[in-house]
C-alpha positions in Angstrom: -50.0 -114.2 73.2 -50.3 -110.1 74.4 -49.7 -108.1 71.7 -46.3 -106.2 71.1 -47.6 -102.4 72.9 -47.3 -100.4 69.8 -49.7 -103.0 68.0 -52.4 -101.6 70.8 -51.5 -97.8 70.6 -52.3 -94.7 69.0 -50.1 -92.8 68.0 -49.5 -89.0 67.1 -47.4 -86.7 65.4 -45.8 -83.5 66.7 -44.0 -81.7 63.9 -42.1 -79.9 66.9 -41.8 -76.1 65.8 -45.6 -75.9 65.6 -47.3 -77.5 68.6 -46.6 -75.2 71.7 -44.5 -72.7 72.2 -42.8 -72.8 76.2 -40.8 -70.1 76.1 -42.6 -67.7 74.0 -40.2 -67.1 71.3 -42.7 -67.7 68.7 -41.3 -71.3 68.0 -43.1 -74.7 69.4 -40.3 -76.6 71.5 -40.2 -79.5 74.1 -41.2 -77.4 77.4 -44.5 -76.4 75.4 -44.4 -80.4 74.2 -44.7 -81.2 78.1 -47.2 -78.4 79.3 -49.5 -80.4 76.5 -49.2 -84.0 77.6 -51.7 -83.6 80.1 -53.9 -83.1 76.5 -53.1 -86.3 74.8 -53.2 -88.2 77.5 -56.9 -86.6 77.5 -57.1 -87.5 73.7 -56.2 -91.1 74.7 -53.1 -90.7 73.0 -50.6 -93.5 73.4 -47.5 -93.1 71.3 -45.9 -89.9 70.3 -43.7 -88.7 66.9 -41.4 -86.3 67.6 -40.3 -84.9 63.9 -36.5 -83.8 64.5 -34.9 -81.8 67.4 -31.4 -82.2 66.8 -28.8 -79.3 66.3 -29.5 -78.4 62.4 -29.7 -74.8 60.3 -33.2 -75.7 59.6 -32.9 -75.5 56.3 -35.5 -78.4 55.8 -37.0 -77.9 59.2 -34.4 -80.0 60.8 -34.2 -82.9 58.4 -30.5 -81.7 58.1 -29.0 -82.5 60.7 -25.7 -81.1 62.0 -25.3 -82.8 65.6 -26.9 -85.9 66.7 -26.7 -85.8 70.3 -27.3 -82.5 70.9 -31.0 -80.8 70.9 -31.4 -77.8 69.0 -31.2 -74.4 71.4 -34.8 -73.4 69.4 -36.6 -76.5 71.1 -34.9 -76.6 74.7 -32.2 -78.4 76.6 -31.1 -81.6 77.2 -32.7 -81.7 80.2 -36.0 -80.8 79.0 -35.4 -83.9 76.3 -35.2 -86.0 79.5 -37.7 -84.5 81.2 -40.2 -84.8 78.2 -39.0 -88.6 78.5 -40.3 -88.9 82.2 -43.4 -87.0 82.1 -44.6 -88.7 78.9 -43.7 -92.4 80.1 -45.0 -91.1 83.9 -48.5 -90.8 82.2 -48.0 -94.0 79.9 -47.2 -92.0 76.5 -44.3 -93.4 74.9 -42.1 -91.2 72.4 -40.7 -92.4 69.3 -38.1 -89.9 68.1 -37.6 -88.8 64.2 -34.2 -90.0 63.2 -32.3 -89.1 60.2 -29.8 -91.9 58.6 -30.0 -91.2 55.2 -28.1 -87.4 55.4 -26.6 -85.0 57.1 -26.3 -81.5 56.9 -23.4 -80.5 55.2 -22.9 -78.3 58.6 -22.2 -81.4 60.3 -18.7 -81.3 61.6 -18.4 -85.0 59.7 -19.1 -83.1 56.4 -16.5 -80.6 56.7 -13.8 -82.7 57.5 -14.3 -85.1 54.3 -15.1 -81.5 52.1 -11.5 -80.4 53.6 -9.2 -82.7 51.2 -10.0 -85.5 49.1 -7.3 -88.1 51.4 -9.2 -87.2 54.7 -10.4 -90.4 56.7 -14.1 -88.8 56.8 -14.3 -88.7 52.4 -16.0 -91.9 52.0 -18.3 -91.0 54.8 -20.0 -89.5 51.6 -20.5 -90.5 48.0 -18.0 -88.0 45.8 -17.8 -88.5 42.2 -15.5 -87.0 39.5 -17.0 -84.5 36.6 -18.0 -86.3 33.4 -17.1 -84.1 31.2 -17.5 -81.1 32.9 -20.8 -81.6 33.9 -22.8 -83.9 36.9 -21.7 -87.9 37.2 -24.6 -89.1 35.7 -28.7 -87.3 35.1 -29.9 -88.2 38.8 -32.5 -84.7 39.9 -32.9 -84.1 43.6 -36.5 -84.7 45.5 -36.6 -80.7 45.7 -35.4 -80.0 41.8 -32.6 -79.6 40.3 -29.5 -81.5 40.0 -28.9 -84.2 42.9 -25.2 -83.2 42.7 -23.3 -80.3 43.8 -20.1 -79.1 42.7 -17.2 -78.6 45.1 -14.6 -76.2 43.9 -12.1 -76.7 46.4 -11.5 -80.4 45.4 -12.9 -80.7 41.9 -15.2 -83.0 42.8 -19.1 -83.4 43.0 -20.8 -84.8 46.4 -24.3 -86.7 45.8 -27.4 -85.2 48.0 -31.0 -86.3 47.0 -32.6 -83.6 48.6 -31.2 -80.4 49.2 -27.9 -79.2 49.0 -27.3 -78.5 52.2 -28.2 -82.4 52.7 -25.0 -84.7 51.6 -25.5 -88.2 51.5 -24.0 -90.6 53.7 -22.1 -93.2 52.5 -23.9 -96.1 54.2 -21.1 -99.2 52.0 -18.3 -97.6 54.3 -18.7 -99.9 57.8 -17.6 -96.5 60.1 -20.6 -94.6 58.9 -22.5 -97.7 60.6 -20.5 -97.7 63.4 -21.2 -94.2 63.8 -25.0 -94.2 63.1 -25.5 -97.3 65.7 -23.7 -95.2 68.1 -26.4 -92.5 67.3 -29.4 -95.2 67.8 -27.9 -96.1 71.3 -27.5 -92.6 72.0 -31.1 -92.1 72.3 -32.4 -95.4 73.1 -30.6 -94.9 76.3 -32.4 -91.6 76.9 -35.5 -93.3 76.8 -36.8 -93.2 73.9 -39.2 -96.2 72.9 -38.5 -96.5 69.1 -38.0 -94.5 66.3 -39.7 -93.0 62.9 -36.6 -93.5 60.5 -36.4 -91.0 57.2 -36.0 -91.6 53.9 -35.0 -95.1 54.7 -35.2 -96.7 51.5 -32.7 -93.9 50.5 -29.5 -95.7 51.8 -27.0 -96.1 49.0 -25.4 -99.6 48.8 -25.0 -100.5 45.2 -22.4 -98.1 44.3 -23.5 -98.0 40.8 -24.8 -94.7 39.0 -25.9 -95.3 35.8 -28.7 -92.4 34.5 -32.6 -92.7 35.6 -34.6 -93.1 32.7 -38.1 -90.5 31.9 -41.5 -91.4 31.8 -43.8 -90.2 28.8 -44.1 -86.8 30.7 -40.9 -86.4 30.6 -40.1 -86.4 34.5 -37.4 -88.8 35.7 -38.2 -92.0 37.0 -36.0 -93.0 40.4 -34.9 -96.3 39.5 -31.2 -96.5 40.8 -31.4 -93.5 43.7 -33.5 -95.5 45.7 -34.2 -99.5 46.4 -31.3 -100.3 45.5 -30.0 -103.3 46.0 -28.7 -104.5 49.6 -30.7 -102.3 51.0 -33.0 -104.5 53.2 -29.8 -106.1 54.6 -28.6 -102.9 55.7 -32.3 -102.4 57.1 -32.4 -105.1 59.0 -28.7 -104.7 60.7 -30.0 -101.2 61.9 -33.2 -103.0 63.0 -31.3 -105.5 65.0 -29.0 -102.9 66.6 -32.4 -101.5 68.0 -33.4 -104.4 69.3 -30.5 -105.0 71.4 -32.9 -103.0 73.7 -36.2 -104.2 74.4 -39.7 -103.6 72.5 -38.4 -100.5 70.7 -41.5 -99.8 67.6 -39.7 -99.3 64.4 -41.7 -97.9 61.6 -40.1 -96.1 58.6 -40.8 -93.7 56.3 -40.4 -96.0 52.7 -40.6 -92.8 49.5 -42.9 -95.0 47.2 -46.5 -95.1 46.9 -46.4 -98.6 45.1 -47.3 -101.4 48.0 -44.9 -104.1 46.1 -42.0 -101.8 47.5 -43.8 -100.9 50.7 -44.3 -104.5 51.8 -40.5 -105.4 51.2 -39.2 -103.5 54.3 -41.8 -104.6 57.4 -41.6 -108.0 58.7 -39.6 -110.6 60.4 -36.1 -109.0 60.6 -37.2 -105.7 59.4 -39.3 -102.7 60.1 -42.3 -103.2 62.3 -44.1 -101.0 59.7 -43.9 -98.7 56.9 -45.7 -96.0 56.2 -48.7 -96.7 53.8 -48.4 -94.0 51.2 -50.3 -96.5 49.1 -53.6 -95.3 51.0 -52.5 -92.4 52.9 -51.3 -90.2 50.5 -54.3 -90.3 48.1 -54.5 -86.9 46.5 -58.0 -86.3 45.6 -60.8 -88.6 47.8 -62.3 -91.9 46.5 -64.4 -94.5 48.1 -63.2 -97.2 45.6 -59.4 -96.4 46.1 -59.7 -96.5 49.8 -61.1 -99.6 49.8 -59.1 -101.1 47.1 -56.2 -100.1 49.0 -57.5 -101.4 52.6 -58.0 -105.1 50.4 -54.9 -104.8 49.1 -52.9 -104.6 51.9 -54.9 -107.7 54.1 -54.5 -109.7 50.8 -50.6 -108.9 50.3 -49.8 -108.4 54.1 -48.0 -111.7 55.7 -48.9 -112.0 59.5 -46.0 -110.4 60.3 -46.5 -107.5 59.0 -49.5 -104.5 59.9 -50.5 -101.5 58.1 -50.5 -98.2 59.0 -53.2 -95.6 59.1 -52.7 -92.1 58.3 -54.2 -89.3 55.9 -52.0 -86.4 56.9 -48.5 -85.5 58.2 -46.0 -82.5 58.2 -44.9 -83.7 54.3 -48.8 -83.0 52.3 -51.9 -81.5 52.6 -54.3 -82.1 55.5 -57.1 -84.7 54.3 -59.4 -81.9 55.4 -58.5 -79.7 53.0 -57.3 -82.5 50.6 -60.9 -85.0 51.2 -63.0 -82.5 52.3 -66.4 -81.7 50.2 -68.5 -78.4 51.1 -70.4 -78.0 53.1 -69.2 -81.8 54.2 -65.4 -81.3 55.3 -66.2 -82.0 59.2 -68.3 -85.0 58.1 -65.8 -86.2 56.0 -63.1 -85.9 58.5 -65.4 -87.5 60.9 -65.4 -90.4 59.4 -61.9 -90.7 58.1 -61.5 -90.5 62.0 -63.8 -93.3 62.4 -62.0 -95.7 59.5 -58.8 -94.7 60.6 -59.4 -95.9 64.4 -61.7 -98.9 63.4 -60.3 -100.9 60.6 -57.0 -102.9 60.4 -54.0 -100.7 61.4 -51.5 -98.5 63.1 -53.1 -95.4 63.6 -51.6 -91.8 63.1 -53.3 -88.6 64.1 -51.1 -86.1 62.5 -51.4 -82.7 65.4 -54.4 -80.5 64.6 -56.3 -83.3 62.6 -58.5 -84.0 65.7 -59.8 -80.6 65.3 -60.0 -80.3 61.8 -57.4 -77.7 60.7 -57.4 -76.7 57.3 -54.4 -76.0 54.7 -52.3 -72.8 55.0 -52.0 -70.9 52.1 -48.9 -68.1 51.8 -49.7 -65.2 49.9 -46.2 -63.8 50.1 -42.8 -66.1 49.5 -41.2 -64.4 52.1 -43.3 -66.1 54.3 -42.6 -69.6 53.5 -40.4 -71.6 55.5 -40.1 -74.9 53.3 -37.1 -75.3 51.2 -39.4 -77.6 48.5 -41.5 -75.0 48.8 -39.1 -72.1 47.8 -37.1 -74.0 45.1 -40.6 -74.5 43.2 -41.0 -71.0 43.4 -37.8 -69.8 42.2 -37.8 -72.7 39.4 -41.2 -71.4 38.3 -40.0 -67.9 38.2 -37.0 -69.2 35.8 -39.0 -70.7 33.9 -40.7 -67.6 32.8 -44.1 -67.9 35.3 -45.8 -64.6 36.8 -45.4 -64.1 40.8 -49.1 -65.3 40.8 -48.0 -68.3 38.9 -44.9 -69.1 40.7 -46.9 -68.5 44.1 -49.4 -70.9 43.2 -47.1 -73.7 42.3 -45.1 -72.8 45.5 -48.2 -73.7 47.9 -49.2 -76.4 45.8 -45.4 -78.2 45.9 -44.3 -76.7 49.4 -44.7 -78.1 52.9 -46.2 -75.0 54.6 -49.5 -75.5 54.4 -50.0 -78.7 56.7 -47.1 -77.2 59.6 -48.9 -73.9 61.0 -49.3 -73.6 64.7 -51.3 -75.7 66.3 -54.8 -73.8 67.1 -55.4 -74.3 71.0 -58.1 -71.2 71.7 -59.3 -67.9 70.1 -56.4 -65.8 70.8 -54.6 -63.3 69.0 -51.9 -66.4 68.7 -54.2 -69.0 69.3 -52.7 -70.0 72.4 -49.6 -71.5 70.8 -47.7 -68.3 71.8 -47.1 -65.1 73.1 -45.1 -64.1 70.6 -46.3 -64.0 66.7 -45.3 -67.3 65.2 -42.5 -68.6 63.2 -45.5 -69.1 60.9 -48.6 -67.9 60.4 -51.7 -69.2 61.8 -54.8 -71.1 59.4 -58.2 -70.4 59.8 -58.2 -69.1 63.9 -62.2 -70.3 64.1 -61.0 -73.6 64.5 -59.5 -74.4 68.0 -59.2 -77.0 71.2 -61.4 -74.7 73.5 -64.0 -74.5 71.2 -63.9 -77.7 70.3 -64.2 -79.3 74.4 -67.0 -77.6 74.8 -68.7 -79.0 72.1 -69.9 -82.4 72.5 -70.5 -82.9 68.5 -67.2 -81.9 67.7 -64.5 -83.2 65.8 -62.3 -83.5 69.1 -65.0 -85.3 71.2 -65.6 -87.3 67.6 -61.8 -88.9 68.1 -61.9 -88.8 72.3 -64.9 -91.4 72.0 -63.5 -93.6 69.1 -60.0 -93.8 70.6 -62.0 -95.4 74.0 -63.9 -97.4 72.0 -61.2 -98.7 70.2 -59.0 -99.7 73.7 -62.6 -101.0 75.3 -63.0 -103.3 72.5 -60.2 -105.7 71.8 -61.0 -106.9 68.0 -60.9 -103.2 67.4 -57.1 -103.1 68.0 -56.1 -106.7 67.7 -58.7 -108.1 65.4 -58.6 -109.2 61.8 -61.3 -109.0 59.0 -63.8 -111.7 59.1 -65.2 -109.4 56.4 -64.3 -106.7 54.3 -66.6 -105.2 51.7 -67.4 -101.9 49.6 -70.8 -101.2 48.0 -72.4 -98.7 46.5 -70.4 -96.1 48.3 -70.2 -97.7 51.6 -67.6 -99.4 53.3 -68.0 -102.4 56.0 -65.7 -105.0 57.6 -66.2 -107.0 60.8 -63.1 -107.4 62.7 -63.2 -110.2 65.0 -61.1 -111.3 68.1 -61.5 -114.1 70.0 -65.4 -114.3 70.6 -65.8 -110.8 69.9 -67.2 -109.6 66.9 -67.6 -106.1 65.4 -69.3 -104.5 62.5 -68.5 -100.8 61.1 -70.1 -99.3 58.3 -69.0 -96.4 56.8 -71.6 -94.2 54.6 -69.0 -92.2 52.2 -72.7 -90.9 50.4 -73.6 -87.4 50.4 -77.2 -89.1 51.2 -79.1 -91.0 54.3 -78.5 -95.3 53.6 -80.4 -98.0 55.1 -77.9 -100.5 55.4 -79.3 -104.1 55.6 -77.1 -105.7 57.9 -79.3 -109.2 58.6 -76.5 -111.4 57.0 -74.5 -110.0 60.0 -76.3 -109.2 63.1 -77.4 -111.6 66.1 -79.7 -111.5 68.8 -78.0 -109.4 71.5 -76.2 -107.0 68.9 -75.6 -103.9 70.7 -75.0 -100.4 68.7 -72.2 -98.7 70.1 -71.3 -95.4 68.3 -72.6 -93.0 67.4 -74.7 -92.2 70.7 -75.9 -94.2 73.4 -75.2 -98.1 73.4 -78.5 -100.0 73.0 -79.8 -103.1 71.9 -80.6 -103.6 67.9 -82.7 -106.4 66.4 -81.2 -108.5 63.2 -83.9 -107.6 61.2 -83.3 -103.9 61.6 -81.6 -102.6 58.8 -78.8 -99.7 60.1 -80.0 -95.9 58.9 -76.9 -93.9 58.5 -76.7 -90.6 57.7 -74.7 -88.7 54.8 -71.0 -89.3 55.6 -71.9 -91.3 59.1 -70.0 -94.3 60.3 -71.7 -96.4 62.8 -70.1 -99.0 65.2 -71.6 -102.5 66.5 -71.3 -105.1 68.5 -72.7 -108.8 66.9 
């Protein structure tokens, strides 16, 4: 049976403001997208994440959304939407768009008809709930801080948003919020869009009930009836099947929970193709044992319908450079994050800038952040009584900034991403695409070779684990297809290993990576270097 296309593919993700800026406003948009496909298609890019470029007041970076079938005047036209669609699919990229079902802004014209009177037809298109004693319905705390309801004093009553303020929930129990969602879905899918990143998705409300979260020992409240609630994998799998009216759309979504008993419940038959692995991806601090453990966890809990996903970064945390990496080892280190992320079991996700190792942003001024989780950090800190050094500190370390600055693509004053000085500032400008071509050890060439490798080679993208194995600091798993077979080792030591592979190895194993394929004999152990990864064929 040929595998579904997004089961082959590797994707990437564009947070859209940041990658290239067409029109030289300072601010990335879809005409700058387009001038780089010609780039990923270089990369061997097959699948691309656009994060959202609807109409919105940007409040969370266009995660609040105030028209759904418009494009936001910042990132282009229609037109250039469509175009984008053409040129991508012309060179056999396909575009999965960011969509947001969870919220809208409370700009949205949907909003402000149900905030106008409390008998308007569009007031249970959002969850409103009656003071209890002059105070919030229940304890429930927003995902940015602070209390997950705002009062409304022109009709007395409190609407629910669980992030921002500016973010009202949708009501998803009332059937003309569906109807107007799956209008949304077919919106796009006629555009041409090839499947969808959906938000928040395990966010939908559908048990109506609102009892108080209860606090851990630390104090901080524990989400137990905001989110996962109950009837919310049929209301999954109804938007699931309305995208599937059209042919092989890839549906992954973004499921808040680092805990792989929750993950697992939304992929499958029916359901989401895939789900974001937060379980591995979102590690803060690196550890050999947890990445395995995490890797065995998910091919011992995975059904066969159901396939993980492989990402370290995106436009929500730290870049695993910056989070992973150990001095003077970060390229090393991101090297072969590279190679495990394009060799082993998996969906992979280059988050932009990743394949030339940018590092974290950090804001020395608050007026320079953009983030709203950023900023309500800093002005909760500064309540609370913390210096401006404090308050700035907690600020980068909580806000969003740091992973979305401009995408470095030469030594320019702006780095290439504009004319015009950006909407944010730049990282560290020694890192960029130009520099990086040229160099045939770099980071760049470092993904450009595995991505071949991993379409040459089919039990690289379609294999499973024959074996799967962590010792003494090193990974290794043969993934095997058909009558191909093939061994990676992964040296996560700060020190040279001699890896005796004999149990594995076969006359005619061939080394492919790193270097020049050549024969290797079964009784010659494999020497890798500190933080190497090497690639072969048994």
């Amino acid at each position: 049976m040929s595998l579904p296309w997004w089961k082959k593919a590797v994707f990437y993700e564009i947070y859209v403001p940041s990658f290239c800026d067409g029109n030289n406003d300072g601010i990335g948009d879809i005409q700058g997208i387009i001038s780089k496909l010609d780039y990923l298609r270089e990369l061997g890019i097959d699948g691309i994440w656009l994060t959202p470029f609807y109409r919105s007041p940007k409040v969370d970076n266009g995660y609040d959304i105030s028209d759904y079938f418009a494009v936001d005047r910042d990132y282009g036209t229609m037109a250039d939407f469509e175009r984008l669609i053409a040129e991508a699919h012309r060179r056999g990229i396909r575009v999965i768009a960011d969509l947001v079902l969870n919220h809208t802004s409370t700009s949205h014209p949907w909003f402000q008809e149900a905030r106008s009177a409390k008998d308007h037809p569009k007031r249970d298109w959002y969850i409103w709930k009656d003071p209890a004693g002059g105070a919030p319905p229940n304890n429930w705390e927003s995902f940015f801080g602070g209390s997950a309801w705002e009062y409304d004093e022109k009709t007395g009553q409190y609407y629910y948003h669980a992030f921002s303020k500016n973010q009202a929930d949708l009501n998803w129990t009332n059937p003309e919020v569906k109807k107007a969602m799956f209008a949304v879905i077919d919106f796009w899918q006629a555009k041409g869009v090839d499947g969808f990143r959906f938000d928040v998705i395990n966010f939908l409300k559908t048990s109506g009930k609102f009892p108080d979260n209860p606090y851990d020992e630390k104090g901080e409240q524990i989400h137990r009836f905001d989110k996962d609630q109950e009837g919310i994998l049929e209301t999954v799998r109804e938007i699931c099947a309305e995208c599937r009216r059209r042919p092989e759309p890839f549906l992954v979504g973004e499921v808040g929970s680092e805990d792989l008993q929750i993950l697992k419940r939304y992929s499958g038959k029916g359901l989401l193709d895939a789900v974001f692995n937060f379980n591995l991806g979102s590690m803060e601090k690196f550890s050999v044992k947890r990445i395995f453990a995490e890797l065995k966890r998910m091919e011992e809990e995975y059904t066969d319908e159901q396939t993980p996903t492989l990402f370290f970064s995106s436009h929500d945390m730290s870049r695993h450079i910056s989070r992973f990496g150990r001095p003077p080892h970060e390229v090393e280190t991101a090297k072969l994050i590279a190679t495990l992320m394009l060799t082993a079991r998996g969906i992979p996700f280059i988050y932009y800038g990743d394949e030339i190792g940018m590092r974290d942003l950090y804001l020395d001024d608050v007026k320079k952040m953009k983030d709203v989780q950023g900023i309500a950090a800093y002005e909760m800190a500064i309540a609370s009584g913390k210096t401006e050094g404090e308050a700035l500190k907690i600020a980068n370390e909580r806000g969003r900034d740091k992973s979305r600055s401009p995408m470095q693509w030469d030594g320019s004053e702006f780095a290439g991403f504009s004319d015009a000085s950006p909407w944010l500032p730049l990282s560290d400008q020694s890192v960029h695409v130009e520099g990086q071509r040229k160099d045939p050890d770099s980071l760049f060439n470092h993904y450009r070779r595995l991505i071949r490798l991993r379409k040459a080679f089919p039990a690289l993208h379609a294999g499973r684990y024959r074996v799967l194995r962590e010792r003494d600091g090193v990974i290794f798993y043969i993934r095997s297809h058909q009558e191909e077979k093939i061994l990676v080792v992964l040296n996560f030591n700060g020190r040279s290993v001699s890896f005796p592979a004999g149990d594995f190895l076969s006359e005619g194993s061939e080394w492919l990576f790193p270097g020049e394929r050549r024969r290797i004999r079964p009784d010659e152990p494999l020497k890798l270097a500190p933080f190497e990864g090497v690639i072969v064929k048994i």
